[in-house]
C-alpha positions in Angstrom: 10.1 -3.7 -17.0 11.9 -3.0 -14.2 9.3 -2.0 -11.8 6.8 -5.1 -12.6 10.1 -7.4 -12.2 10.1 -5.6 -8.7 6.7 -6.3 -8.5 6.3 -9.8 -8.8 9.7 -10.3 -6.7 7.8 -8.8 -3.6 4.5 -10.6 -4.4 6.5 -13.7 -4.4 8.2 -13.1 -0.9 5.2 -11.8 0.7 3.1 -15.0 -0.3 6.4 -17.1 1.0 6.2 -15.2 4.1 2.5 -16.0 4.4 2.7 -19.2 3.8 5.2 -20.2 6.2 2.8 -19.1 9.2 4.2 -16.3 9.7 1.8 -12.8 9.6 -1.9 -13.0 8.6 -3.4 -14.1 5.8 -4.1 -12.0 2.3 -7.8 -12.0 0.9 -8.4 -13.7 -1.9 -9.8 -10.9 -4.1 -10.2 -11.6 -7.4 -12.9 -9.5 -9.6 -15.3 -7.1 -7.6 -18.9 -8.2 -7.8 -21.9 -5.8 -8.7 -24.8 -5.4 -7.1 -26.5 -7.8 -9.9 -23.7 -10.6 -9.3 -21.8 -9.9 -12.2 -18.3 -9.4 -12.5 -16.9 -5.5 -13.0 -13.3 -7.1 -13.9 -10.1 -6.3 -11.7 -10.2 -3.3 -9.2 -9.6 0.2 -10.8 -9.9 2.5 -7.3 -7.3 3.2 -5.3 -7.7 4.3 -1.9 -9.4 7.0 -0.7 -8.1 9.1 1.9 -5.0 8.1 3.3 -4.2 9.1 6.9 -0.2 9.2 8.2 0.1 9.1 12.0 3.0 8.1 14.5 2.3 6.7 17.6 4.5 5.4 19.9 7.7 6.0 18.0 6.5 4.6 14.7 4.5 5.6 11.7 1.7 4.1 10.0 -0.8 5.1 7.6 -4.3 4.7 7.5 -7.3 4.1 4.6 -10.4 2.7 3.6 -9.9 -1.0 2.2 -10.7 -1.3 -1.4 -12.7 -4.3 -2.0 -11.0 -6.8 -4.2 -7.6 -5.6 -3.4 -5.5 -8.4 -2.5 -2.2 -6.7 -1.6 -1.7 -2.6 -1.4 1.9 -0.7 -2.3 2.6 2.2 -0.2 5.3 4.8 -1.7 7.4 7.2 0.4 9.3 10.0 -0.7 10.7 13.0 1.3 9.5 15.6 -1.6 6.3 16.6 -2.7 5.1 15.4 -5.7 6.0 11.6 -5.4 4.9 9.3 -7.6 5.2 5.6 -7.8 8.2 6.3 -10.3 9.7 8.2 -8.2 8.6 7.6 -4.6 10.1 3.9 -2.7 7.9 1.6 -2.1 6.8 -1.4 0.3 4.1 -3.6 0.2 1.2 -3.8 2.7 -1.5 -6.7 3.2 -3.9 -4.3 4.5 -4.8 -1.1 6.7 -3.0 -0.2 8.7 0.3 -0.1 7.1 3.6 0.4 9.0 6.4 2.7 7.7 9.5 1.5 9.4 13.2 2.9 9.0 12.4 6.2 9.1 14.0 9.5 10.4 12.7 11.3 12.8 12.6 15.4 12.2 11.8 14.6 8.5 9.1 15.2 6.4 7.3 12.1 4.8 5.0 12.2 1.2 2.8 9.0 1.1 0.7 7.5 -1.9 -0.9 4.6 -1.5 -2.5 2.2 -4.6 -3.8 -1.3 -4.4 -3.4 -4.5 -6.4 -5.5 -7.2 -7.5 -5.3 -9.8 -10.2 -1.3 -8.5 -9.9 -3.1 -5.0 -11.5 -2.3 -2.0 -9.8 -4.4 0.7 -9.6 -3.9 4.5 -9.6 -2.4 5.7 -6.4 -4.4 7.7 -3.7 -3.9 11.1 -3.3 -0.8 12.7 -1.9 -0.9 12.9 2.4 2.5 14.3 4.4 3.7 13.8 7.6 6.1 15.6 9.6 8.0 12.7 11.7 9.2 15.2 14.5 7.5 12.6 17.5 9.0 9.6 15.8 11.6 8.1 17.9 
């Protein structure tokens, strides 16, 4: 209960921050279209390979987009293994996504999922990165 509280806290303040000019805009997503027009219901994938990178002193992770997805939650952790349980997260608007208030000389786990219709999918799979550039 606690997490989809979370959830809709940081939905709430990203859309204020939006609105108030500040940032780009979200998509509108909604359900993903087939082929044939109809509607397949809210998005189920999650991204596909996730890339972490730092450049310049900061880090920031990489993906495909997911179509549909409205809004994507990227979780940190500095153990293997992370899940969205366990892992902290911050939301995104889109690729790329910017990790700030990190260490540098630490070792970062990333998973990345993505939300539309406030339905989050699975996360991606697990990517590291060793933040020893990152100053």
């Amino acid at each position: 209960m606690y997490r989809t509280a979370f959830l809709f806290s940081q939905i709430f303040l990203l859309t204020l921050f939006l609105l108030s000019g500040c940032g780009g805009s979200v998509g509108s997503g909604g359900d993903v279209s087939s082929a044939d027009g109809t509607s397949d219901g809210p998005i189920s994938n999650s991204p596909g390979t996730v890339t972490a990178f730092a450049e310049g002193g900061r880090i920031f992770l990489s993906f495909d987009p997911v179509p549909g997805a409205e809004l994507y939650t990227v979780y940190w952790g500095r153990n293997a293994g992370i899940t969205p349980e366990t892992g902290t997260g911050f939301y995104c608007p889109g690729p790329p996504c910017e990790h700030v208030g990190f260490t540098s000389g630490v070792t970062y786990y990333y998973l990345v999922s993505s939300i539309a219709d406030s339905v989050e999918s699975e996360p991606s799979e697990e990517t590291v990165l060793w933040a020893e550039d990152c100053h």
